[in-house]
ZANURO-183599 format. One line per 5 residues: number of its first residue (from 1); for each residue y, x, z of C-alpha. Coordinates in steps of 0.02 Angstrom, whole numbers, plus 50000, padded with zeros to 5 digits. Each point is the difference from the previous one (the first is absolute). Layout:
NUM = Y X Z | ...
//
This chain:
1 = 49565 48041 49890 | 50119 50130 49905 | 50198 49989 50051 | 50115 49986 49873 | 50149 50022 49965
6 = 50135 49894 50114 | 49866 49991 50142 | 50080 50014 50176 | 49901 50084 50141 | 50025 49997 50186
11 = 50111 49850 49990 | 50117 50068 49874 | 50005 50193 50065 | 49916 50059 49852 | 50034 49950 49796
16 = 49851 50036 49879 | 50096 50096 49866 | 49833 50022 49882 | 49822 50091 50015 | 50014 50173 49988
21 = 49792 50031 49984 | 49837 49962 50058 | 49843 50063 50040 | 49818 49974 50066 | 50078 49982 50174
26 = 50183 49965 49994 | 50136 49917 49885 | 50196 50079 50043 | 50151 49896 49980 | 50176 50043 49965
31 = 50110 49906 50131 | 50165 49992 50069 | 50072 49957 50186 | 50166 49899 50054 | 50086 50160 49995
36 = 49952 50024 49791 | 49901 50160 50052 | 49829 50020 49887 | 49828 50024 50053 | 49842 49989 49985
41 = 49884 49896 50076 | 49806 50037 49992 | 49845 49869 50030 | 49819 49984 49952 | 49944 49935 49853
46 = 49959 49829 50005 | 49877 49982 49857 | 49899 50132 50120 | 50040 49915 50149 | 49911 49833 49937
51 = 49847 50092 49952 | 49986 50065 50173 | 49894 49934 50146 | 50111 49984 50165 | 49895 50154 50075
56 = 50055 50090 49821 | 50172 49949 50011 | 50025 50028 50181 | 49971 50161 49981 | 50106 50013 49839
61 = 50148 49959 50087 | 49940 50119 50156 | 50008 50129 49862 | 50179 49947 49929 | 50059 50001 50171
66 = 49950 50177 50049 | 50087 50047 49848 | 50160 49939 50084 | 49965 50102 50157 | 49959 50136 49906
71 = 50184 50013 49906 | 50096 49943 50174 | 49890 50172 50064 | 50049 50104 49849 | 50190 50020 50011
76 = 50071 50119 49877 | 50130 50020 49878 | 49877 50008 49854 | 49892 49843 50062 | 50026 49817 49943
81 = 50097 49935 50162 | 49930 49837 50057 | 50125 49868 50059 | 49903 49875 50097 | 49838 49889 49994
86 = 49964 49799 49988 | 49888 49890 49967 | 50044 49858 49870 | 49867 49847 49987 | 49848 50083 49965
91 = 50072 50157 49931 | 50028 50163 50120 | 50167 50074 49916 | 50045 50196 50016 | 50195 50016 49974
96 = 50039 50168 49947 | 50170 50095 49910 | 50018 49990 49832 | 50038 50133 49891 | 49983 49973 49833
101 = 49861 50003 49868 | 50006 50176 49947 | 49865 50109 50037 | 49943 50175 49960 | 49879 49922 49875
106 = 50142 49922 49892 | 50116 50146 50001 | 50069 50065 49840 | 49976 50123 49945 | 49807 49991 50037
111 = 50012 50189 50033 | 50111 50082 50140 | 50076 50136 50034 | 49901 50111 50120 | 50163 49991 50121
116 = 50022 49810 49977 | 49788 49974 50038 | 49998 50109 50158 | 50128 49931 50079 | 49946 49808 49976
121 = 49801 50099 50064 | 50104 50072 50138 | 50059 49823 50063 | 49866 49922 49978 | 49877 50165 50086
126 = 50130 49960 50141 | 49957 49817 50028 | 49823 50029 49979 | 49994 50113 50166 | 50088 49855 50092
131 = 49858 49905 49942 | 49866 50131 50048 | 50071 50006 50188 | 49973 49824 50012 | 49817 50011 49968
136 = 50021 49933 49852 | 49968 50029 49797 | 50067 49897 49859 | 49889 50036 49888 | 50086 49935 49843
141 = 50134 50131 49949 | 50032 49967 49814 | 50154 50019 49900 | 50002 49813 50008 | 50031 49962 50184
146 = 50123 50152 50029 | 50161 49894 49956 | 50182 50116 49975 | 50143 49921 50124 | 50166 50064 49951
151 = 50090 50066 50138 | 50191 50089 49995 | 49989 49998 49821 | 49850 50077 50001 | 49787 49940 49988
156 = 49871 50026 50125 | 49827 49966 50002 | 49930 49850 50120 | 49814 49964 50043 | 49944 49830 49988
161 = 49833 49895 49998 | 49917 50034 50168 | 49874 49860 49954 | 49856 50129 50000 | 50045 50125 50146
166 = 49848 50018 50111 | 49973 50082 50151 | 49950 50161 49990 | 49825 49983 50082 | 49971 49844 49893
171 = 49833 50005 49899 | 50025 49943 49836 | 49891 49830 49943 | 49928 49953 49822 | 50166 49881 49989
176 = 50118 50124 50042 | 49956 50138 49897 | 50010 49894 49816 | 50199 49965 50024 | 50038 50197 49951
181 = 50123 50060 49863 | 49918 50092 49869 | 50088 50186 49989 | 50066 49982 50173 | 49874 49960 50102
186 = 49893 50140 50091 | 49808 50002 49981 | 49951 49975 50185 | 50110 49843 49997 | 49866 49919 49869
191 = 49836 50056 50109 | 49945 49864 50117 | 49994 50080 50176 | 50125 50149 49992 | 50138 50004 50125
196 = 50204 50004 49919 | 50103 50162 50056 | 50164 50070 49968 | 49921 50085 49870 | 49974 49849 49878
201 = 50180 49974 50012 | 50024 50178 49956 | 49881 49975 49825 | 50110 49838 49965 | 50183 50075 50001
206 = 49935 50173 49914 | 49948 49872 49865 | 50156 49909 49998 | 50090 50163 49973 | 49894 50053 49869
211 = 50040 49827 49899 | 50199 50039 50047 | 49980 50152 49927 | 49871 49993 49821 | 50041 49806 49980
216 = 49794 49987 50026 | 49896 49921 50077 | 49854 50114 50081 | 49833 49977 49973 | 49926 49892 50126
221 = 49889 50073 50141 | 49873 49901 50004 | 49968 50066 49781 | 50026 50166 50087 | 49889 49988 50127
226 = 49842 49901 49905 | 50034 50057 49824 | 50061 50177 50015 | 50163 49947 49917 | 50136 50148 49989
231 = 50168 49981 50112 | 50123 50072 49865 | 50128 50121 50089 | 50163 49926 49978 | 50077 50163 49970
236 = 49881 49970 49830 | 50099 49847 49950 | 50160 50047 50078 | 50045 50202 49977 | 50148 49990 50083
241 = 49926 49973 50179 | 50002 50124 50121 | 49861 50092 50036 | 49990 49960 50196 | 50053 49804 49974
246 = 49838 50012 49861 | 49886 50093 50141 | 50050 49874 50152 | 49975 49839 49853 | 49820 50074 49963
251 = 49966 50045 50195 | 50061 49818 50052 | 49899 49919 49874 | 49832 50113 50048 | 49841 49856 49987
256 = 49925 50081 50175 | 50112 49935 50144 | 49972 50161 50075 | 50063 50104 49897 | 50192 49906 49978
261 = 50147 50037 50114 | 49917 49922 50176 | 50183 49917 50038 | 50149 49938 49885 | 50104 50139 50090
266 = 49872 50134 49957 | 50025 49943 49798 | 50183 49975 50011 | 50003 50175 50047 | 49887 50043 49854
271 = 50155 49939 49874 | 50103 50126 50088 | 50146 49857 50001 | 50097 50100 50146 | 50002 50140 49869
276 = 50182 49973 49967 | 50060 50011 50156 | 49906 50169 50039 | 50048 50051 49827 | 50191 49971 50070
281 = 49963 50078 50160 | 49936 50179 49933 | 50154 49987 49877 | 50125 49992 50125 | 49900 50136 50103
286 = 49992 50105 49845 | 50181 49981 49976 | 50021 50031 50183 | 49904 50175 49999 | 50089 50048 49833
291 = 50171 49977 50092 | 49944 50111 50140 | 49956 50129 49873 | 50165 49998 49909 | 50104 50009 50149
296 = 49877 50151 50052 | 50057 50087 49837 | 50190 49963 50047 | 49994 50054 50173 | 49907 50150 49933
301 = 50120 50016 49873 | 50133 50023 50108 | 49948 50102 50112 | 49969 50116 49841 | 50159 49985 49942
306 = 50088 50043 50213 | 49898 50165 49994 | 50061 50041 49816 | 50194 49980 50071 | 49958 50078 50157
311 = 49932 50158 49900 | 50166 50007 49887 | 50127 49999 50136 | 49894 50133 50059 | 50026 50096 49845
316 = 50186 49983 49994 | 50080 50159 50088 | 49917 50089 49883 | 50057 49910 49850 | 50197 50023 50081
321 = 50092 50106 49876 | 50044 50181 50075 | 50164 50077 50032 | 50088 50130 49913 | 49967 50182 50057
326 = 50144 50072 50122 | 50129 50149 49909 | 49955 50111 50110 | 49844 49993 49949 | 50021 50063 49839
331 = 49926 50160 49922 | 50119 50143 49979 | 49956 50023 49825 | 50015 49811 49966 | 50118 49976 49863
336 = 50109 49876 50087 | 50056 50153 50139 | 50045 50123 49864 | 50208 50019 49954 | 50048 50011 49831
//
């Protein structure tokens, strides 16, 4: 059954605070420890649990289990950090930090700034690799389970909700490919017997960007894909984009696997987010060469001005005012050598 409110787990360890959701697999609590810290505490769902057959539900709690492993493996900033495992009764319980119940779906203003968007895509890009190296996809990236943690005053973005990663070589089943979210979900992950890659992360975060940034929802891929429908540009419902962060939304969010950034590194470096930093870089060498080139003028400058002095000293005995003539080198007939 549900816990409620008051409920003590592992002999008093944990506090049931209140439910914080639920959904066709798991219900999260809100609890607190001896030492008044908050967490949350995830479990399956019982109402499914009871439906189950013991092979069913065996392998239900197989599945919540390699979720665990599957955070412990993923250590990064930007991840959900797990704090430890039990079991309680009949109920496997996942432990994990809590951090809030904001996420980048309830943000407000709906729209962000292009600065404020990239940065949380950045974080997120960042955590996604971690996840990539260990074989694994997540395969739900939605505004909805990237929570903001507020750290030195300011927010980052965390990943959470690993209850869908597969492994990469995984073939998808019938029951696997219905639990999708419609704008964020990639088309291959709705096609029974495709194989999850790096690259269906890639489609989901392009369209999480692309809500960030028009406030919209795309279109989903599977309308795109069996009814022709249009993928707006979001430079269309957003003109203040840039053109590059529209290009890498659009190339991220291509329908054919093939043709989207291979790698979350490749499209990370499609939104040109070390711009900045080269941006600074050719400043400072800009400045740097424009320095040289002033002090080249000065020195030359100088050395103008040493041969102009050089070239008037020069000219000095000639400027030196003459002495009077000798008497006795008068003229006879000059006036001053006549008596009166």
């Amino acid at each position: 059954m549900a816990w409620v409110a008051g409920d003590q787990l592992q002999g008093g360890k944990y506090t049931v605070e209140k439910e914080l959701g639920r959904g066709r697999f798991g219900i999260t609590y809100l609890v607190t420890n001896r030492n008044s810290d908050r967490l949350v505490i995830k479990t399956l769902n019982d109402d499914l649990l009871q439906a189950l057959s013991q092979t069913e539900r065996t392998r239900l709690e197989n599945m919540f289990y390699g979720e665990a492993l599957k955070l412990k493996g993923c250590n990064h900033q930007h991840i959900v950090q797990m704090i430890e495992l039990f079991r309680e009764g009949e109920y496997p319980c996942l432990v994990i930090e809590y951090l809030g119940e904001d996420s980048l779906a309830n943000l407000r203003p709906a729209i962000l700034s292009e600065q404020d968007a990239l940065r949380y895509i950045q974080q997120i890009g960042e955590a996604l690799i971690v996840v990539h190296k260990n074989g694994l996809i997540h395969r739900d990236v939605r505004p909805e389970n990237i929570l903001l943690r507020k750290r030195d005053g300011n927010l980052e973005a965390v990943l959470i909700d690993f209850g869908l990663a597969l492994d990469f070589d995984h073939i998808l089943t019938t029951s696997r490919t219905q639990e999708r979210s419609a704008g964020f979900t990639p088309s291959e992950l709705s096609t029974k017997g495709t194989i999850a890659k790096a690259y269906s992360d890639v489609y989901s975060l392009a369209a999480t960007l692309y809500k960030l940034l028009t406030g919209r929802t795309p279109v989903d891929a599977v309308k795109r894909k069996l009814n022709d429908e249009h993928l707006v540009s979001p430079k269309e419902y957003n003109p203040q984009i840039s053109d590059h962060t529209n290009r890498a939304i659009l190339k991220g969010m291509e329908l054919d696997p093939k043709q989207r950034s291979q790698s979350m590194r490749e499209w990370l470096d499609l939104l040109c987010l070390n711009q900045p930093e080269t941006t600074v870089t050719s400043n400072a060498k800009s400045n740097w060469e424009r320095n040289i080139q002033i002090w080249g003028i000065i020195v030359a400058a100088i050395a103008a001005i040493g041969t102009l002095l050089s070239g008037i000293v020069g000219w000095i005995p000639i400027l030196k005012t003459s002495p009077s003539p000798s008497p006795s080198l008068l003229s006879p007939s000059s006036p001053s050598s006549q008596t009166p």
